[in-house]
Each structure stands twice: as structure tokens, then as C-alpha cells.
N, C-alpha and C positions, 0 to 999 in steps of 0.2 A: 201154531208153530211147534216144531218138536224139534229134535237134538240125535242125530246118529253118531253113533261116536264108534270109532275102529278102537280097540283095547290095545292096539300095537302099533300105538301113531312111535312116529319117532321124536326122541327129545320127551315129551309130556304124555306118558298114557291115555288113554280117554277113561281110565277109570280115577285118574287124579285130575283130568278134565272135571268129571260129573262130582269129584268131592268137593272141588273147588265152585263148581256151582253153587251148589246146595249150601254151604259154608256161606255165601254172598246172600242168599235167600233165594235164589234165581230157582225155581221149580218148575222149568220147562222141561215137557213129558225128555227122557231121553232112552234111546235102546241104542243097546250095544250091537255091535257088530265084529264078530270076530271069527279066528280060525281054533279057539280054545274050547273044548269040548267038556271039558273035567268038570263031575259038578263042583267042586271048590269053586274054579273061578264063574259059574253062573251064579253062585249064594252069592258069593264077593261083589260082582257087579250089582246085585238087585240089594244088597245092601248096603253099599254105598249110594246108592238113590237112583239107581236105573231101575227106570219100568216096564224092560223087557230086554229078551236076550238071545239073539237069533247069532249060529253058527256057520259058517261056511264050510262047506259051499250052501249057497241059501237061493232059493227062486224068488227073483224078483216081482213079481207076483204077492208075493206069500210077504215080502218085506213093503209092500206099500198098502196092503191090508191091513198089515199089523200096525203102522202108521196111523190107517184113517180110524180103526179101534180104540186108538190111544187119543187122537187128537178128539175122538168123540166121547170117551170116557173125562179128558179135561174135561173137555165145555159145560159140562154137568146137561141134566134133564133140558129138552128141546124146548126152547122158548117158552109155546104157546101153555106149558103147565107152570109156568111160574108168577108168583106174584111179587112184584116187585114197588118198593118202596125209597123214598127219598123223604129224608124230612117229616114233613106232615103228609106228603104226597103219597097213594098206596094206589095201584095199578093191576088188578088182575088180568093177565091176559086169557085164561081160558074165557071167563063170563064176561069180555071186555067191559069192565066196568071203572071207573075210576072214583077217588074220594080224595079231598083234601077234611085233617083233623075227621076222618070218619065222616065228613057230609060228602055223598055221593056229587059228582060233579055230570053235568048235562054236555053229554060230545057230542061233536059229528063223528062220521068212521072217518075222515081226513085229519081233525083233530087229534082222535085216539089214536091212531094209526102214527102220527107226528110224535106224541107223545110217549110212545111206546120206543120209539126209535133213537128219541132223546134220553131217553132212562138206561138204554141199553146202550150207550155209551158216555158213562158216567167221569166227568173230569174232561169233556173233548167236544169242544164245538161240531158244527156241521154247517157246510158251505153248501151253497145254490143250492143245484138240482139237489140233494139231500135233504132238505128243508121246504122243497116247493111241494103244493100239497098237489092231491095226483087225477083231483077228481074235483067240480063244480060245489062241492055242498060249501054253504050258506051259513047256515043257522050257526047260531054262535052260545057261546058258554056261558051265563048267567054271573057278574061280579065279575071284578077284576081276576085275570089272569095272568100273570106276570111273563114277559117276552122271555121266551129262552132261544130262541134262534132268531139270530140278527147277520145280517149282512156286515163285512169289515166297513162299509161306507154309515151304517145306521148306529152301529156299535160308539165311533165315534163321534157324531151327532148327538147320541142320547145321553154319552158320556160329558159332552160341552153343555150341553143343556142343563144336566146336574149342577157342572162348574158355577 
């Protein structure tokens, strides 16, 4: 998600929009957009917390480019180079390999592939088809593995059964 903001809204600027952002903690990418050319007000916008500063008249084109650039500089490096960890749980996805405490753990690619999906969205369950695995394999993971994706109907079953 990113944030365009016109410098000449009326009533609230958009550069006391993006102070008041960033003031909240809220760091979504934003560019300006305006009819002010002066470099003053481009410093002024990018240092109040805009991450970029396009003039009018502007091609539309040229402003949904600089969009997808920004929203790709957020997202940090593409997936498949990161290694990602929870816990004891460590996840590289380039060598897809997984470990919990440093012992390598034994997947399926339906497994790894689930598990990889569930780390990449950290704090947020995943319902049905998101959780259904995509492919026949079998073979399963050696020792307890702890359920992270439960259906609303199992969730509270396995929660009564604690009870």
C-alpha cells in the first residue's frame, strides 16, 4: 500500500498529512503530488517523510511506475533470498530447508511450501484454500509438529479438549 498525497488538499495539507503520519508511527511509502516546482518545497516534502515527489503536470505512466518502485523498495529483497525465522523455527527459502533449535527438520515441498506461507504472514491466521496443501505428497515430518493452521471448526474443538 502507499499514500499519494496532493500538497494543496484544502483545509489539511498533504504535507501535514505525511507529518502526522510518521508522528503516529504509520511509515507507509508516500509521494507527493503537486503543482510546486521550487526546490524548497521538494526538500520540505521529502523531509517530512515523503518518499518521493512528482510535479504537475506529471504522466500517468511515469506516476504508477514510481508507485510500483516504491512499493518494491518497501517490501524489502524478493522472498525466495530470505531466511526467515520464528522462535526456534529458522526457514531458508533459497536452499529450502528448515530447522527447529538448529536440527534440520524432514519436509515434503507441500509441507515447506505451507510453512513458508505461514511465516510470511506472521500474527494472521489462514483459512481453507490457503492452508490446503496443493499436491498428493505423503510423507511426513519426523516428531511432533505443532498445528499452526486449523480450521474455525477445529480451533475450537482442540480448544474444548484442552478445557
Amino acid at each position: 500500500m502507499a499514500c499519494i498525497l496532493d500538497i494543496a488538499l484544502p483545509g489539511l495539507d498533504g504535507t501535514e498529512i505525511c507529518r502526522r503520519m510518521r508522528a503516529d508511527g504509520d511509515w507507509t511509502p508516500v509521494i507527493f503530488l503537486t503543482a510546486r516546482d521550487d526546490e524548497v518545497d521538494r526538500i520540505l516534502g521529502l523531509e517530512l517523510g515523503g518518499d518521493d515527489y512528482v510535479t504537475k503536470p506529471f504522466s500517468p505512466r511515469e506516476l504508477v511506475t514510481r508507485v510500483k518502485a516504491l512499493l518494491r523498495r518497501a517490501a524489502g529483497p524478493p522472498e525466495i533470498d530470505r531466511v526467515r525465522t520464528l522462535g526456534p523455527l529458522t526457514l531458508d527459502q533459497s536452499r529450502r530447508t528448515a530447522a527447529v533449535h538448529h536440527q534440520p527438520l524432514t519436509l515434503t515441498a507441500t509441507e515447506f511450501d505451507l510453512l513458508a506461507h505461514l511465516l510470511g504472514r506472521p500474527g494472521r491466521g489462514s483459512r481453507g484454500r490457503s492452508c490446503s496443501p496443493r499436491s498428493g505428497a505423503t510423507r511426513r515430518t519426523p516428531g511432533p509438529v505443532p498445528s499452526m493452521c486449523m480450521s474455525p471448526r477445529s480451533a475450537r474443538n482442540s480448544a474444548t479438549r484442552r478445557a
